[in-house]
C-alpha positions in Angstrom: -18.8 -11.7 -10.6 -16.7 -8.5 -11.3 -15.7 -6.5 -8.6 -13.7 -3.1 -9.3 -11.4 -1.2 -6.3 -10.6 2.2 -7.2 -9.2 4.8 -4.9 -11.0 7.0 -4.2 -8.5 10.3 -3.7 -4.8 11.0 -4.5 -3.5 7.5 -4.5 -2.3 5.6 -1.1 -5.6 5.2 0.7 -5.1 1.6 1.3 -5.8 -0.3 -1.5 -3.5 -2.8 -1.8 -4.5 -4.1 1.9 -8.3 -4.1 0.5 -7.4 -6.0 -2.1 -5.2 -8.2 -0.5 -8.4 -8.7 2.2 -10.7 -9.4 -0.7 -8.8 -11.3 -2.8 -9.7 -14.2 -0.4 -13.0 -14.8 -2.0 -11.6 -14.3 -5.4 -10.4 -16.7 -7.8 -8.3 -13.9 -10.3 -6.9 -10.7 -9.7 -6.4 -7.8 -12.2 -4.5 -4.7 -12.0 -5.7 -3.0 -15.2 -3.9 0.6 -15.3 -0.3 2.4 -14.1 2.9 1.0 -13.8 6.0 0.8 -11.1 5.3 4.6 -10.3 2.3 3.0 -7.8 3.1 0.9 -4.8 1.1 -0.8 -2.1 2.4 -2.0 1.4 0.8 -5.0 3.0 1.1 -6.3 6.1 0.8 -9.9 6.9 1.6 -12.0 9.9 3.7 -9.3 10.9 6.2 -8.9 7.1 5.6 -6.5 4.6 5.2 -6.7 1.5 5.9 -3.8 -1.1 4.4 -4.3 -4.4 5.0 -1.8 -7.2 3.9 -3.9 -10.3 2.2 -7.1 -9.3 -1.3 -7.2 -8.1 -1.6 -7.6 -4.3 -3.8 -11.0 -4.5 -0.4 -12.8 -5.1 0.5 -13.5 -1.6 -2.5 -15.5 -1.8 -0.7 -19.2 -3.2 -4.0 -20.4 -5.0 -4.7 -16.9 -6.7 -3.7 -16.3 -10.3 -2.7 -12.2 -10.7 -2.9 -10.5 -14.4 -1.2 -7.0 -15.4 -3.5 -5.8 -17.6 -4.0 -3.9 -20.5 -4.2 -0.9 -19.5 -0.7 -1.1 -17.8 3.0 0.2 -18.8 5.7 -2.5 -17.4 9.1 -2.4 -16.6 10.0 -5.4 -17.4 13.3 -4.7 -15.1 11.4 -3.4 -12.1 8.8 -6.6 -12.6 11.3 -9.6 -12.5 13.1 -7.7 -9.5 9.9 -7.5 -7.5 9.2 -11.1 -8.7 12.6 -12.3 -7.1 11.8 -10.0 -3.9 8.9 -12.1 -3.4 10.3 -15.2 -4.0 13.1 -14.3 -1.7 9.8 -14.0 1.0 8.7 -17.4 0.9 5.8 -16.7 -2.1 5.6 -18.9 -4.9 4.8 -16.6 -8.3 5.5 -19.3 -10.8 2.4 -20.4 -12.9 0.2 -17.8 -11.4 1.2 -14.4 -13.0 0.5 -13.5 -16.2 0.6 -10.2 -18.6 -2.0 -9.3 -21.0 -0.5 -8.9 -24.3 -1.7 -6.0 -24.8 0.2 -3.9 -22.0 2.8 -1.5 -23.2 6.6 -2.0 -22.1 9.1 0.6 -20.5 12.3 1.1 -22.3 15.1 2.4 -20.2 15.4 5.8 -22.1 12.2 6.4 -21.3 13.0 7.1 -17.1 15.9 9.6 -18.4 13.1 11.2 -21.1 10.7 11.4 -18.1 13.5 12.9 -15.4 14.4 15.8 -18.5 10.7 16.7 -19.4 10.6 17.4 -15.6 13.2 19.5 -15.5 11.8 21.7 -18.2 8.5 22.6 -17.0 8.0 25.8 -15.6 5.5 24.2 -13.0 7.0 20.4 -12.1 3.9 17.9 -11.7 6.5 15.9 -8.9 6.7 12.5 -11.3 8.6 9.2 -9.9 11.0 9.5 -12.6 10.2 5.9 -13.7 8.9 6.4 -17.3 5.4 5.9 -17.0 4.0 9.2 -18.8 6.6 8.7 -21.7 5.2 5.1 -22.2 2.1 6.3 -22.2 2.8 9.5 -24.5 4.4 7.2 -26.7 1.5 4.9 -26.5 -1.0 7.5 -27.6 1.1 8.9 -30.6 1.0 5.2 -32.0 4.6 4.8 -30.6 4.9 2.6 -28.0 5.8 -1.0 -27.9 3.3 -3.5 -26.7 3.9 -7.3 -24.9 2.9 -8.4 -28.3 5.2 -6.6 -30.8 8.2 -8.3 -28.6 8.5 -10.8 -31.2 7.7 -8.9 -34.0 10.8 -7.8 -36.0 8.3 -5.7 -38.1 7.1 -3.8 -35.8 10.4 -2.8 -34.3 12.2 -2.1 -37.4 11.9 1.9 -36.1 13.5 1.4 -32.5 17.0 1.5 -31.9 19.7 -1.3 -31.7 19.9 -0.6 -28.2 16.8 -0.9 -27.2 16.2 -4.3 -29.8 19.6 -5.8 -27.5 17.4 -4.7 -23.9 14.4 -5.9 -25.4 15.7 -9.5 -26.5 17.5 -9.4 -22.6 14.3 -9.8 -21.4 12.1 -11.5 -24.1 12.5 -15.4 -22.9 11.5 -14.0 -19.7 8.1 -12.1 -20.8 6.8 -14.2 -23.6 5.8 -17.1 -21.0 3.6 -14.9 -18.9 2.1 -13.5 -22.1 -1.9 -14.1 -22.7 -4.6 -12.9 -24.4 -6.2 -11.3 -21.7 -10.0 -11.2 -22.7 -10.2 -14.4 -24.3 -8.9 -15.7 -20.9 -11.0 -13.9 -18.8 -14.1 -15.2 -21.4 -13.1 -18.8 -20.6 -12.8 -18.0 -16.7 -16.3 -15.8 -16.8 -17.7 -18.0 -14.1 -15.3 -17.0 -11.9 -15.2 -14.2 -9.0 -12.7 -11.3 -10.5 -11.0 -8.9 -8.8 -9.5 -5.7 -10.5 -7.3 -3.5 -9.0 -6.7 0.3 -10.1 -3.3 2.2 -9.5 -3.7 5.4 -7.8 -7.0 7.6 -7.0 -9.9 9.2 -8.9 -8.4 12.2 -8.8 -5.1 11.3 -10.5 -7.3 10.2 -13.5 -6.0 11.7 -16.7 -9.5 13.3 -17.4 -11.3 13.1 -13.8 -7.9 14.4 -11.7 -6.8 18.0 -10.9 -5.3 17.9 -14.5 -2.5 18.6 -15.0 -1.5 17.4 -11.8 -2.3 14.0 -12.8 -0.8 10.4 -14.0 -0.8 9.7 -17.5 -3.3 6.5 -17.0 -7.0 6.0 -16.4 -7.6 5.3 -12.5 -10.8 5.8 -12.3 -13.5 2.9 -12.8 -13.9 3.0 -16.5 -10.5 1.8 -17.0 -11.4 -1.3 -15.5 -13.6 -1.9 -18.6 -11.7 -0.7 -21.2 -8.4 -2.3 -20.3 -9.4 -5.2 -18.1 -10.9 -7.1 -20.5 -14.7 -7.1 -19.5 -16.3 -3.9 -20.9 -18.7 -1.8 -19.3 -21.6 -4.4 -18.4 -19.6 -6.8 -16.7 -19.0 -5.1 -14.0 -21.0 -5.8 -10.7 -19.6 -3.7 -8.0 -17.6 -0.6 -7.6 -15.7 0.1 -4.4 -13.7 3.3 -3.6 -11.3 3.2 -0.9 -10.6 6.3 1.0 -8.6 7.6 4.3 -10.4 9.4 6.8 -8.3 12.3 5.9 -6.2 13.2 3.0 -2.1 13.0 1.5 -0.9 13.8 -1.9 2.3 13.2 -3.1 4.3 15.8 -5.5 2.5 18.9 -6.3 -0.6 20.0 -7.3 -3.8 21.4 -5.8 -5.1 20.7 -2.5 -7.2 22.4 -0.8 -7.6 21.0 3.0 -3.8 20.6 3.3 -2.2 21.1 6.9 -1.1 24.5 6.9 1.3 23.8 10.2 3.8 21.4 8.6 6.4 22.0 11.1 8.1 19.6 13.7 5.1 18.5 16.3 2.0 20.1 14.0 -0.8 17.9 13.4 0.5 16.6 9.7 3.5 15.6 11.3 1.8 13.2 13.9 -0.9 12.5 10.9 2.6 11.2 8.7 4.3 9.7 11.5 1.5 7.5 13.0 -0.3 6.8 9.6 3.3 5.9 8.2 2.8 8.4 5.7 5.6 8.1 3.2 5.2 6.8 -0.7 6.3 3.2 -0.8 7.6 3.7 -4.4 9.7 7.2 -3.7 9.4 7.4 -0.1 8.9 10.9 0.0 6.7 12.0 2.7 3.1 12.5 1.6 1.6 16.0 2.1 -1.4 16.0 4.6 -4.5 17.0 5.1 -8.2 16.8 6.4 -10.9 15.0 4.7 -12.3 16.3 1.8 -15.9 15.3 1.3 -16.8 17.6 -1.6 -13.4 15.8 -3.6 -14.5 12.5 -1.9 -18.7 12.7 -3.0 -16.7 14.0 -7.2 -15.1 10.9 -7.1 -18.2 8.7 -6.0 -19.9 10.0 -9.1 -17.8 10.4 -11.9 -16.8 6.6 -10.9 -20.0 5.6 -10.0 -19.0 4.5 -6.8 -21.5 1.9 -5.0 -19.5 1.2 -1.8 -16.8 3.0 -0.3 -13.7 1.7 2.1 -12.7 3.7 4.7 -9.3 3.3 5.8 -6.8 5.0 8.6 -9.7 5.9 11.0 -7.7 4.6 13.9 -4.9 7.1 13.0 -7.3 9.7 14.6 -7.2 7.4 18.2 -5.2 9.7 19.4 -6.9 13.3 18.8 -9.2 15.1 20.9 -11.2 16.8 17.5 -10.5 17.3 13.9 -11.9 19.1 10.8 -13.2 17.7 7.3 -13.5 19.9 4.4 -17.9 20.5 3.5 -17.3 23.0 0.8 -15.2 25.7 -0.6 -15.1 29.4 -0.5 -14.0 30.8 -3.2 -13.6 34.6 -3.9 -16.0 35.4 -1.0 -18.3 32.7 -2.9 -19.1 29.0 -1.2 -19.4 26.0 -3.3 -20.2 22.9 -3.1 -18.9 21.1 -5.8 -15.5 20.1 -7.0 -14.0 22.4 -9.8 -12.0 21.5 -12.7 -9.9 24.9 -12.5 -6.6 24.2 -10.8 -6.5 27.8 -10.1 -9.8 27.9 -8.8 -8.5 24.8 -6.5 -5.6 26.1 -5.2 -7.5 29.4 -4.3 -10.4 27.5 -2.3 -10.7 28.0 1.1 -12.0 25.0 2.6 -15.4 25.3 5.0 -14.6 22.8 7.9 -16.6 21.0 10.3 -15.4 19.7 13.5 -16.1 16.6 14.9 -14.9 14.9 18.7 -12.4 12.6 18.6 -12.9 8.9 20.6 -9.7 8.9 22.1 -10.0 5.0 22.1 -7.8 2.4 20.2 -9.6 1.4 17.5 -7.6 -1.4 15.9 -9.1 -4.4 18.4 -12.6 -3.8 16.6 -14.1 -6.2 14.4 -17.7 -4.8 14.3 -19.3 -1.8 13.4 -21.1 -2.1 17.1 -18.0 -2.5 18.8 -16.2 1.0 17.3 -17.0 3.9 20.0 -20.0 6.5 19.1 -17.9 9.1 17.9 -16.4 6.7 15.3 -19.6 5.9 13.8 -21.4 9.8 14.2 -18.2 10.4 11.5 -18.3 7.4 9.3 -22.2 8.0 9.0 -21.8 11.6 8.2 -19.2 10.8 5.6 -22.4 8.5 4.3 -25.1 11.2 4.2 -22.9 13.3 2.6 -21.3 11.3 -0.2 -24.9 9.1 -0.4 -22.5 6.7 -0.7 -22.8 3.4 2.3 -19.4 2.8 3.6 -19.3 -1.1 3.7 -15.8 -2.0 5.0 -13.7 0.0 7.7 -9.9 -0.8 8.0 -8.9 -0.5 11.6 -4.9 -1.1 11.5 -2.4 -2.3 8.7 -3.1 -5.9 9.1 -5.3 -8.5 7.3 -7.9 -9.3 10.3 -8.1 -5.0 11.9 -11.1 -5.2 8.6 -14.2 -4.9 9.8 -16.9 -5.6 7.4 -20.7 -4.7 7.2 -21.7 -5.4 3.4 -19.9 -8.3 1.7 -18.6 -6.7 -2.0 -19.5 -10.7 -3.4 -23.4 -10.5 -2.4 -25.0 -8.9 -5.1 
């Protein structure tokens, strides 16, 4: 069985907890798509763990993790993160491997990402880390792939220095290197889990281009560049917050407008820990957008969503989520592909009463307080999407679940 986790907004909903929840029941994890400009922070038993490159089922010891296709590694960034772990206690050897397929990250590329910045008149707010070179480069036939590492023909156009960084780390890559879909073919009776970097609307063609990554986050990518194609996949599950962050700029229609010391985005940052684990710069904030939220359940064909950081409401008497947009007088109702139209839209908010209640010693649906559920099933009827798994704190066990993603 294939099960897909997407997110479901701007990135940093919580997947990498979900993942690390679900992984559990699965016997392979695969992050197909991004590279170290994504991170995840889990929580476990009280350490974190902050993952960047490797998929978040490895702190499970009998899981085997896969960077995918789809993906555009550092090889740097990856064996540091590798040692990070190790230096925690977890065991990586023998369970992580690279499809050989995935594109690499050459130094120059971070300082070719860092000047194309600098240049445009309208900064998109990139981590600096190389990712859209690699993947420019990887478009205009360019790049350099896992495979080509040993291929003196098909480096004979890079320079010298980047053959001398290349062969620094070749010993160390060509071990994890497999054929990704042949491997998956021989393991197709097993329960596969794979992971997406950011949100649906960071997608290269579903995002508030150009405010986007370079990659494919949205569910599709999971076929094309985890190695199953379009039919193998049993179950899509987009994780979202019960309000919304972006990092770097970009459109964003419900955004706090108080962002001053003591405003509601500040508590919203401060109690929902609200800073990127990759560039820790704090994440913008805002209310729930349902019109974005119900876009990304179809263009991704979401069949379950996740809701995660509920319990950072515990402490409000109301808050708003976005319904629709006004724009020039006008309302609508669904999510525009105009960045100017976006960053004009009004949003149309509905208030709903707060629970004042601590949420995180829940562990089922029943047990959360009435105004908790009156807003998760609202957020249903709207996106006519069932919400089958509500995170209720950082850790493993604040999960409740109502709908198992393994029972088809």
């Amino acid at each position: 069985m294939n099960v897909v986790i997407i997110g479901a907004q701007w990135g940093d909903e919580g997947k990498g907890k979900i993942v690390d929840f679900l992984a559990s029941d699965a016997q392979i994890v695969v992050r197909f798509s991004g590279g170290a400009n994504a991170g995840h922070t889990i929580v476990l038993g009280g350490e974190k763990y902050a993952l960047h490159l490797v998929p978040s089922g490895i702190l499970y010891p009998d899981k085997t993790v896969i960077l995918g296709s789809g993906m555009v590694i550092d090889p740097e960034a990856l064996f540091k993160e590798l040692e990070d772990l190790e230096k925690k206690g977890v065991d990586w050897k023998g369970r992580v491997l690279i499809s050989d397929r995935a594109h690499l990250v050459l130094p120059r590329y971070r300082e070719m990402d860092r000047e194309a910045e600098r240049h445009r008149s309208k900064p998109i707010g990139t981590t600096g880390r190389g990712i859209g070179v690699a993947y420019s480069l990887k478009a205009s036939r360019d790049g350099i792939r896992l495979a080509d590492i040993d291929d003196e023909e098909r480096l004979v156009n890079i320079t010298d220095e980047d053959r001398a960084w290349l062969s620094l780390w070749k010993d160390r890559l060509l071990p994890l290197k497999i054929d990704m879909v042949a491997y998956l073919r021989q393991h197709r009776n097993t329960w596969r889990l794979f992971e997406g970097a950011q949100g649906a609307l960071l997608d290269i063609d579903t995002g508030t281009y150009p405010f986007v990554s370079s990659g494919m986050s949205c569910a599709a990518g999971a076929a094309a560049q985890g190695g199953i194609g379009p039919r193998g996949i049993d179950r899509v599950l987009g994780v979202f917050k019960a309000y919304s962050t972006r990092v770097g700029n970009g459109p964003f229609p419900t955004e706090f407008a108080d962002d001053s010391a003591g405003s509601l985005s500040q508590y919203i940052r401060t109690v929902g820990n609200e800073y990127g684990t990759t560039t820790g710069r704090p994440r913008r904030c805002g209310y729930l957008d349902l019109v974005a939220l119900r876009y990304a359940c179809t263009v991704n064909s979401i069949d379950r969503l996740v809701l995660t950081h509920i319990d950072v409401y515990d402490g409000l008497e109301e808050f708003e989520a976005c319904i629709g947009y006004r724009i020039d007088g006008q309302m609508r109702e669904d999510f525009p592909a105009s960045v100017r139209n976006l960053e004009r839209a009004e949003p149309v908010l509905r208030t709903f009463s707060g629970w004042k209640t601590a949420l995180g010693t829940c562990r089922t649906y029943e047990e959360l307080p009435l105004r908790a559920r009156e807003y998760i099933e609202f957020i249903e009827e709207f996106t006519e999407t069932p919400i089958s798994i509500v995170s209720v704190g950082s850790d493993r066990n604040h999960t409740i679940v109502r709908e198992s993603p393994w029972i088809k």
